[in-house]
The first five atom37 places (N, CA, C, CB, O) and aatype in JSON, in Angstrom:
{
  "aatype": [20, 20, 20, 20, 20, 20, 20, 20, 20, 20, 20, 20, 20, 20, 20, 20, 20, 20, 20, 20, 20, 20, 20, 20, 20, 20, 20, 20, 20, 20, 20, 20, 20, 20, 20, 20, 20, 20, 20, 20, 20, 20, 20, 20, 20, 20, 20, 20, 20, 20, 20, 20, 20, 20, 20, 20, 20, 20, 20, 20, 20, 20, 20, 20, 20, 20, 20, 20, 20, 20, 20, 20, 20, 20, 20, 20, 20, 20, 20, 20, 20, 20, 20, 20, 20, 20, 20, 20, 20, 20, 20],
  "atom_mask": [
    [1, 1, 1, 1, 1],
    [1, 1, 1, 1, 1],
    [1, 1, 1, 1, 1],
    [1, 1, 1, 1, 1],
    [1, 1, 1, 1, 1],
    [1, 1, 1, 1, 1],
    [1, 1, 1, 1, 1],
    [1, 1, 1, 1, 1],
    [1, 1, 1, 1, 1],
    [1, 1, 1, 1, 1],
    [1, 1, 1, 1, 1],
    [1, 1, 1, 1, 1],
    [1, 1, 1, 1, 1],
    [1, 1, 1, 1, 1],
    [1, 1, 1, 1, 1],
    [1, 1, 1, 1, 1],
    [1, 1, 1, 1, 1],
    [1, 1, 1, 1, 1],
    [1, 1, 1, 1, 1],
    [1, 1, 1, 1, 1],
    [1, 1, 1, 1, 1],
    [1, 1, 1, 1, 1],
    [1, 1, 1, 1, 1],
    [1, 1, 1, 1, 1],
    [1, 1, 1, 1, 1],
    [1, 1, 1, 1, 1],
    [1, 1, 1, 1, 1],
    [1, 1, 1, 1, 1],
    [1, 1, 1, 1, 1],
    [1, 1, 1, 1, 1],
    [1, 1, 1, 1, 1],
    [1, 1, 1, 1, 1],
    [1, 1, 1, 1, 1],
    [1, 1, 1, 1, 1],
    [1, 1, 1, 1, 1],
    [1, 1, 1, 1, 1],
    [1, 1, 1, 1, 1],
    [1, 1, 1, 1, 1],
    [1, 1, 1, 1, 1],
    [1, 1, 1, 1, 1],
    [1, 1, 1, 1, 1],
    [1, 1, 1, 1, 1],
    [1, 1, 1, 1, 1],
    [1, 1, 1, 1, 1],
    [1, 1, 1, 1, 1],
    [1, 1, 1, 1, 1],
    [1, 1, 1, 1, 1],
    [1, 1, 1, 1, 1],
    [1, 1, 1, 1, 1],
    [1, 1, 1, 1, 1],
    [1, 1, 1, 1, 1],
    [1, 1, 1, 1, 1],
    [1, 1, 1, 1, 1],
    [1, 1, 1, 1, 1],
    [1, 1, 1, 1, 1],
    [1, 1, 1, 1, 1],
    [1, 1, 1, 1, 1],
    [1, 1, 1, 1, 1],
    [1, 1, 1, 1, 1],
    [1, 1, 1, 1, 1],
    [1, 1, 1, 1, 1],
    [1, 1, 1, 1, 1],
    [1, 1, 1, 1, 1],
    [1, 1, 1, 1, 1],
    [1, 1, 1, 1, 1],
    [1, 1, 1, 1, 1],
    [1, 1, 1, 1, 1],
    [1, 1, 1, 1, 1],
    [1, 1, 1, 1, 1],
    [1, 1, 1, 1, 1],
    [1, 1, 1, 1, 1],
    [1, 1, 1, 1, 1],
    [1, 1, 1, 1, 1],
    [1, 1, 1, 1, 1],
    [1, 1, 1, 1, 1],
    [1, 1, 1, 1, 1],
    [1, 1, 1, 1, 1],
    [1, 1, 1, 1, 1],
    [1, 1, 1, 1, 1],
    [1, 1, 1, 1, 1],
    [1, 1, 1, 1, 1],
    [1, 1, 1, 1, 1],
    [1, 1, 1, 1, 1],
    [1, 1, 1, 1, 1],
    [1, 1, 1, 1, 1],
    [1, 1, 1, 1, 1],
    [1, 1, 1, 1, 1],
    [1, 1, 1, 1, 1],
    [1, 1, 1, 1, 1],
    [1, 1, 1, 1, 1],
    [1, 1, 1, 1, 1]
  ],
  "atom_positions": [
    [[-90.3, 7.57, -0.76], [-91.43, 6.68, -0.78], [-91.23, 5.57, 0.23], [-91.64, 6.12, -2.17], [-92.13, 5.0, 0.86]],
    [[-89.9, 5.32, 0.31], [-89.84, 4.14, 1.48], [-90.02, 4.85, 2.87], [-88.26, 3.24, 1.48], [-90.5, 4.0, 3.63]],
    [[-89.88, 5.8, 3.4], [-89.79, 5.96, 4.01], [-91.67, 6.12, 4.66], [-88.72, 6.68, 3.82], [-91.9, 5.74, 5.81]],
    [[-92.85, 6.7, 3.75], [-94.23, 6.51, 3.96], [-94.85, 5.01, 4.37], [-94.82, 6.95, 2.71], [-95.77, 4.8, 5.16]],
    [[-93.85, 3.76, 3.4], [-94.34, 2.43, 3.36], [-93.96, 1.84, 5.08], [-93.48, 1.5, 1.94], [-94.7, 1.17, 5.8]],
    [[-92.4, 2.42, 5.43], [-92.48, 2.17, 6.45], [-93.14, 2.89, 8.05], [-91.5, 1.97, 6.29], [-93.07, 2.42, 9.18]],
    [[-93.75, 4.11, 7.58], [-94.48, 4.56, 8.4], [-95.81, 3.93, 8.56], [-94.53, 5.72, 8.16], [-96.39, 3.84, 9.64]],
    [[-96.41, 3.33, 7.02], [-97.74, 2.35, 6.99], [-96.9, 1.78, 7.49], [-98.65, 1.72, 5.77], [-96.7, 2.49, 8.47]],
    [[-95.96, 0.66, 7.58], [-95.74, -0.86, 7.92], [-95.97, -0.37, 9.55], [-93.95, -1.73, 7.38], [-96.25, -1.39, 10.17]],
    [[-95.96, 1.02, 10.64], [-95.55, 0.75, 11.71], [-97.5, 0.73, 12.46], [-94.16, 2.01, 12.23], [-97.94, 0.38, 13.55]],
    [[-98.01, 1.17, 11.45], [-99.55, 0.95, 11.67], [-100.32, 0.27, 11.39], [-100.13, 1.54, 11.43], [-101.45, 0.44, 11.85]],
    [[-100.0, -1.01, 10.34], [-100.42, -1.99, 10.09], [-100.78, -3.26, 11.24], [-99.61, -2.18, 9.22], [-100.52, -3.21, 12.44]],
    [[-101.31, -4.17, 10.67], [-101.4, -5.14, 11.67], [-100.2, -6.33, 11.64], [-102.81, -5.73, 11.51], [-99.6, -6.44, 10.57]],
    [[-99.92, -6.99, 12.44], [-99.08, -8.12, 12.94], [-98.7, -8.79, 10.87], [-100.38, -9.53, 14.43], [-97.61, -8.95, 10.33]],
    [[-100.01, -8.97, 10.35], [-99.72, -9.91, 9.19], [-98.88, -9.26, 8.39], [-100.89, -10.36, 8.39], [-97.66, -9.31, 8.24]],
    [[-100.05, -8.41, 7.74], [-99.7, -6.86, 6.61], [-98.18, -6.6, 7.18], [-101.02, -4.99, 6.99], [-97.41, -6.88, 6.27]],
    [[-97.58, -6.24, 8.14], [-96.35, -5.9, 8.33], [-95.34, -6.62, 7.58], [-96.12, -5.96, 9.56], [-94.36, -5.99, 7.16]],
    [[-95.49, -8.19, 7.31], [-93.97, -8.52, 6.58], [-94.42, -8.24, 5.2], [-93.26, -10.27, 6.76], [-93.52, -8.4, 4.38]],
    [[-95.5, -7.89, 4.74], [-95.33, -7.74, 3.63], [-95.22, -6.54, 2.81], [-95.99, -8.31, 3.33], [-95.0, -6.4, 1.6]],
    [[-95.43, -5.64, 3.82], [-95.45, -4.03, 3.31], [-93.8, -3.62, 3.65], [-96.79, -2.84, 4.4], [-93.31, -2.59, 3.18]],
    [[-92.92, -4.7, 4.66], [-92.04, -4.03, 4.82], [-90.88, -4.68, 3.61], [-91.75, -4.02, 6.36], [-89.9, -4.21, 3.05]],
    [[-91.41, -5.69, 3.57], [-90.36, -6.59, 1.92], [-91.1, -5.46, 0.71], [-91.06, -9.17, 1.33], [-90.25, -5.33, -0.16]],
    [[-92.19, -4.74, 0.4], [-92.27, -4.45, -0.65], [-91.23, -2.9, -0.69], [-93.82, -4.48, -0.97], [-90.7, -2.38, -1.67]],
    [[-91.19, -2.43, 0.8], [-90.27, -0.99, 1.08], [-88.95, -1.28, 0.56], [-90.07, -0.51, 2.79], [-88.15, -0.56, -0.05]],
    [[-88.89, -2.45, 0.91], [-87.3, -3.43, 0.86], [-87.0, -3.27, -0.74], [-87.48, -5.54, 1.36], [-85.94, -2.68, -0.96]],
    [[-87.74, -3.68, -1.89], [-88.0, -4.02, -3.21], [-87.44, -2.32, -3.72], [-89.85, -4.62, -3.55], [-86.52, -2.03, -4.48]],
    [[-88.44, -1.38, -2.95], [-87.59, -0.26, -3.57], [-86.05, 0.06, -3.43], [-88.16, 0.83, -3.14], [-85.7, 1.04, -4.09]],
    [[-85.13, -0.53, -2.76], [-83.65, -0.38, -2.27], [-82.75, -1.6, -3.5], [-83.54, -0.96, -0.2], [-81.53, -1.76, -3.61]],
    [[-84.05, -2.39, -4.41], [-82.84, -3.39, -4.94], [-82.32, -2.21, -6.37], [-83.64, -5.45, -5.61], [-81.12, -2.0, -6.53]],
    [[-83.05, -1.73, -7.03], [-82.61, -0.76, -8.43], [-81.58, -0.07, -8.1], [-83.69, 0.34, -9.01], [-80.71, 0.02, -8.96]],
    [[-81.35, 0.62, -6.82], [-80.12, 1.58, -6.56], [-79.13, 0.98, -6.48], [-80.08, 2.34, -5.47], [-78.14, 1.17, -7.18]],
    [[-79.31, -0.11, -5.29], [-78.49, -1.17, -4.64], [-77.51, -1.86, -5.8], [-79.53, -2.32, -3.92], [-76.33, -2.19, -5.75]],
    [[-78.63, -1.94, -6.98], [-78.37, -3.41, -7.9], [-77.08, -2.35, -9.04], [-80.48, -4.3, -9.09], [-76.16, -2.82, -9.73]],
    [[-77.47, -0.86, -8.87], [-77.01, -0.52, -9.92], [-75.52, -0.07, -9.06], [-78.0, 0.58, -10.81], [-74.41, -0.16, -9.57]],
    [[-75.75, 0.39, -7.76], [-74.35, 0.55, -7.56], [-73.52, -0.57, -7.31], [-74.15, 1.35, -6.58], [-72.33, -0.27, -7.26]],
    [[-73.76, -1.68, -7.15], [-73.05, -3.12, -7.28], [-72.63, -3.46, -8.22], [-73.63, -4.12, -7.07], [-71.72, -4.28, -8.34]],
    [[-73.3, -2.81, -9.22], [-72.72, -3.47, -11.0], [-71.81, -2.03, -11.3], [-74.49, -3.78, -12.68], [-71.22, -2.2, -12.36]],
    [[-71.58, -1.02, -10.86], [-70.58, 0.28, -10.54], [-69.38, -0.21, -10.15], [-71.06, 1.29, -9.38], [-68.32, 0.08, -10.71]],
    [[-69.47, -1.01, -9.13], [-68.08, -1.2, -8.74], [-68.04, -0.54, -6.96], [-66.96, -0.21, -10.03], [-67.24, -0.82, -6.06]],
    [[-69.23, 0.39, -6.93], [-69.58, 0.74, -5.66], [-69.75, 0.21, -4.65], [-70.28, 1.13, -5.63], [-70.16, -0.95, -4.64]],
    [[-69.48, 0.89, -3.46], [-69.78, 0.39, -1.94], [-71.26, 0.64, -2.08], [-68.98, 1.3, -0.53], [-71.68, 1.8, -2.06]],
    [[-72.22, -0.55, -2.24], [-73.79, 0.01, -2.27], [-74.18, 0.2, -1.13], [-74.85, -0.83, -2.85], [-75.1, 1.02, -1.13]],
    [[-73.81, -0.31, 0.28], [-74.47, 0.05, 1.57], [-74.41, 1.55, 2.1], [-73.86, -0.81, 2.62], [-75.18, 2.29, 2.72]],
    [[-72.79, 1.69, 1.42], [-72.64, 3.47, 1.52], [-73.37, 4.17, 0.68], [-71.24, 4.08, 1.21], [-74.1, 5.06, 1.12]],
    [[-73.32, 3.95, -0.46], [-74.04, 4.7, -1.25], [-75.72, 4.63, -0.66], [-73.77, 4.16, -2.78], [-76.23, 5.69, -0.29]],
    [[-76.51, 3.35, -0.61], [-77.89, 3.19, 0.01], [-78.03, 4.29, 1.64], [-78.05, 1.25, 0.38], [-79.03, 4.94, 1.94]],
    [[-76.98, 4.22, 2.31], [-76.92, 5.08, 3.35], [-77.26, 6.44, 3.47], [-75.94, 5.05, 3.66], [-78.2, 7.02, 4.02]],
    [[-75.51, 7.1, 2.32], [-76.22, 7.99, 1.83], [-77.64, 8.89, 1.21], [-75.79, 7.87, 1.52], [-78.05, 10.01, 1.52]],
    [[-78.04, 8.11, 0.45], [-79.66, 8.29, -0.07], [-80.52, 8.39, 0.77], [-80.24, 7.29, -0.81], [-81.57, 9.01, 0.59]],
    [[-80.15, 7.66, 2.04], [-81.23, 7.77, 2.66], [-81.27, 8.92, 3.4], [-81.45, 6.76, 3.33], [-82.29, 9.58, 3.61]],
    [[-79.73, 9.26, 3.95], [-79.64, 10.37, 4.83], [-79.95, 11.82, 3.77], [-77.99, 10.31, 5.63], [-80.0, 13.01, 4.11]],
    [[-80.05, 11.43, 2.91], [-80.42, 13.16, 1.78], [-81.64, 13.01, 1.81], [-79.91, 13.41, -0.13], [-82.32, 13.97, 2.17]],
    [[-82.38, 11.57, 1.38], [-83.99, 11.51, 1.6], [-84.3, 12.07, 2.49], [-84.63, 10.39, 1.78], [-85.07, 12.98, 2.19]],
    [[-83.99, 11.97, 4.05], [-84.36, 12.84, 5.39], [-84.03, 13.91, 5.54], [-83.99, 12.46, 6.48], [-84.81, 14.5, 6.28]],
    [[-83.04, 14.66, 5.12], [-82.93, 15.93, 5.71], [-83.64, 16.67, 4.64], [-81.45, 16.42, 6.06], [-83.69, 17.88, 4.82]],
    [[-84.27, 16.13, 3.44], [-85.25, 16.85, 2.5], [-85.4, 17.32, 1.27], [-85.45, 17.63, 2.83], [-86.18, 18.13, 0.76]],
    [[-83.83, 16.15, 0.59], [-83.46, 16.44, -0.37], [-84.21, 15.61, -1.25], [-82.23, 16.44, -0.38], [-83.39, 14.89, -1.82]],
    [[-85.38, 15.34, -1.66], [-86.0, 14.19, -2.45], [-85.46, 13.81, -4.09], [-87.58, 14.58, -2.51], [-85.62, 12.8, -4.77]],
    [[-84.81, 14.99, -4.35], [-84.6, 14.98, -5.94], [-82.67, 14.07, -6.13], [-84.68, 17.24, -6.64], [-82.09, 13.83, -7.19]],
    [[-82.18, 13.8, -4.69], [-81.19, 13.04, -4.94], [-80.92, 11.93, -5.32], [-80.79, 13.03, -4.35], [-81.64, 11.17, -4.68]],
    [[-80.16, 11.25, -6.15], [-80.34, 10.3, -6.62], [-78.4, 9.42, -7.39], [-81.67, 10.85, -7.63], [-77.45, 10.05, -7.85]],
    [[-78.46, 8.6, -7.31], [-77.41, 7.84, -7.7], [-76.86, 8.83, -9.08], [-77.94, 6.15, -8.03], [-77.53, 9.29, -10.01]],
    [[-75.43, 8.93, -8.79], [-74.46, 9.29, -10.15], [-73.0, 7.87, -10.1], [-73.58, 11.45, -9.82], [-71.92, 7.69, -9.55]],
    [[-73.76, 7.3, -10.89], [-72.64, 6.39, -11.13], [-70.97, 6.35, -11.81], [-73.26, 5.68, -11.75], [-70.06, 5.52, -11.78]],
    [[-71.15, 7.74, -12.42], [-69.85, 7.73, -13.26], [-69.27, 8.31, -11.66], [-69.69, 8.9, -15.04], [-68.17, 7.74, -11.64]],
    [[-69.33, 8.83, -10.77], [-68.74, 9.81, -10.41], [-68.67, 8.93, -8.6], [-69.67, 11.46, -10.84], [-67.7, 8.75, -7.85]],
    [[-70.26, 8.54, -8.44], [-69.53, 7.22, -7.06], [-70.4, 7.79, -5.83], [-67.23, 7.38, -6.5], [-70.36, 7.3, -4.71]],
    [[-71.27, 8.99, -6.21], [-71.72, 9.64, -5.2], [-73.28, 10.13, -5.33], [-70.79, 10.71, -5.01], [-73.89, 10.09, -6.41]],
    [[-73.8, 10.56, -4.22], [-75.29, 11.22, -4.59], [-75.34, 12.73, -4.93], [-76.31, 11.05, -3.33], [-74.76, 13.65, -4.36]],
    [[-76.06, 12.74, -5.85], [-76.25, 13.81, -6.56], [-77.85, 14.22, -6.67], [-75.6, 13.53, -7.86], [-78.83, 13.5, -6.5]],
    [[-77.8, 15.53, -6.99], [-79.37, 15.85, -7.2], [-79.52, 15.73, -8.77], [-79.88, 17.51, -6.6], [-78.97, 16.44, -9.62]],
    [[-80.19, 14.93, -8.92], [-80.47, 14.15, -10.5], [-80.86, 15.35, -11.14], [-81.82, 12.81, -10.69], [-80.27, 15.69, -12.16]],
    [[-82.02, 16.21, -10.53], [-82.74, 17.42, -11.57], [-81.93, 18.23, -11.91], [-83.84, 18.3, -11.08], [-82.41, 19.28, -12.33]],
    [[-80.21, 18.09, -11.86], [-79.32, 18.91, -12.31], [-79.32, 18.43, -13.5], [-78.13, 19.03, -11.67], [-79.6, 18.95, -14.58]],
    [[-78.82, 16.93, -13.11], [-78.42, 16.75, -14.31], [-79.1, 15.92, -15.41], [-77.36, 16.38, -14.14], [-78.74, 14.91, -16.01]],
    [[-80.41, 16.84, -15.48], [-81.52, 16.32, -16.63], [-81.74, 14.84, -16.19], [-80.9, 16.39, -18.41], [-81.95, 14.38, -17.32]],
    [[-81.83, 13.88, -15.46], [-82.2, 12.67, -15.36], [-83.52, 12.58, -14.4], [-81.03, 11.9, -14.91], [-83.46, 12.9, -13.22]],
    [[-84.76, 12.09, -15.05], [-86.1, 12.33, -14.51], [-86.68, 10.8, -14.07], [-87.08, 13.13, -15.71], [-86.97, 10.13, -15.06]],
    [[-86.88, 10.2, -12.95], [-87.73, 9.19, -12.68], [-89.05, 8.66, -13.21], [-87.9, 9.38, -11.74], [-89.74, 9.65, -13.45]],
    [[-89.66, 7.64, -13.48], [-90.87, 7.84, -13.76], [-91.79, 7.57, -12.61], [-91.14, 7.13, -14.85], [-91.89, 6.55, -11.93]],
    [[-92.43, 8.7, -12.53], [-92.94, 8.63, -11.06], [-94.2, 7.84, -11.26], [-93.22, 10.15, -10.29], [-94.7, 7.11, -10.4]],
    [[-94.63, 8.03, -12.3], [-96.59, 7.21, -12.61], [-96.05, 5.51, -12.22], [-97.51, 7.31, -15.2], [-96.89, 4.72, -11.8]],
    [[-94.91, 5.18, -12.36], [-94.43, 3.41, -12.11], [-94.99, 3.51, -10.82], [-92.52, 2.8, -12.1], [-96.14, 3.18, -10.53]],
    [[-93.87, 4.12, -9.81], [-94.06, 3.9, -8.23], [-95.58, 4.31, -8.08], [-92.95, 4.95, -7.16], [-96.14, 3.63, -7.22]],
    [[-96.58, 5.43, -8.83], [-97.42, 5.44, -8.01], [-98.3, 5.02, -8.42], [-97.62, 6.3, -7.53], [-99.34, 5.48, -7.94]],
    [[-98.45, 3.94, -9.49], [-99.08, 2.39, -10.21], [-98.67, 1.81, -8.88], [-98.21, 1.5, -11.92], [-99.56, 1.53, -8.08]],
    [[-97.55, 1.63, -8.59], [-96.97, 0.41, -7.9], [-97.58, 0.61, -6.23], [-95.05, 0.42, -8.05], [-97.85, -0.35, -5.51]],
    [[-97.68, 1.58, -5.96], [-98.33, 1.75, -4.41], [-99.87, 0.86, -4.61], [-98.65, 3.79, -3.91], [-100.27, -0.13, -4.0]],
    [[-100.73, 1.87, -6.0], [-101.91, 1.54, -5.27], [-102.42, 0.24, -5.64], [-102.92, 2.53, -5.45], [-103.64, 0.13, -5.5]],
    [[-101.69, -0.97, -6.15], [-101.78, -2.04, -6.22], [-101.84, -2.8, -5.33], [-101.21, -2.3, -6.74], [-102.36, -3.85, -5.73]],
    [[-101.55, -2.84, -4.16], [-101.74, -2.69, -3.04], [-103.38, -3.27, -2.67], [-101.37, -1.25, -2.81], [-103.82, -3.21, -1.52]]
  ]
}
């Protein structure tokens, strides 16, 4: 999803831009926040995610016992997707 907000932020106008790109930003604090309270390197871990987000892995997602990205739909852990897509069209 961040990765669409920042494709809007690159078509937006001059204003709309800081604010579509702090709300892209907002999606990176839950991962961020949770691998910091882990004990984790969160920039590595945030890195990671992102590089699985691109090559097309969408279902990857933080495993905290273990320190690494994982594909969540293994292991039964489901997002709630109706939040984020409340949260877009508020907007």
């Amino acid at each position: 999803m961040n990765d669409l907000l920042i494709c809007f932020f690159c078509l937006s106008c001059r204003l709309d831009q800081y604010a579509i790109a702090k709300f892209a930003e907002s999606f990176e604090m839950i991962p961020k926040t949770l691998a910091e309270n882990a004990g984790l390197n969160a920039m590595e871990i945030i890195s990671s995610l992102y590089a699985d987000h691109a090559s097309g892995n969408i279902k990857v997602g933080i495993d905290l016992e273990e320190g690494v990205c994982k594909d969540v739909s293994t292991l039964k852990i489901w997002d709630l997707y109706v939040t984020k897509y409340v949260s877009v069209f508020i907007l």
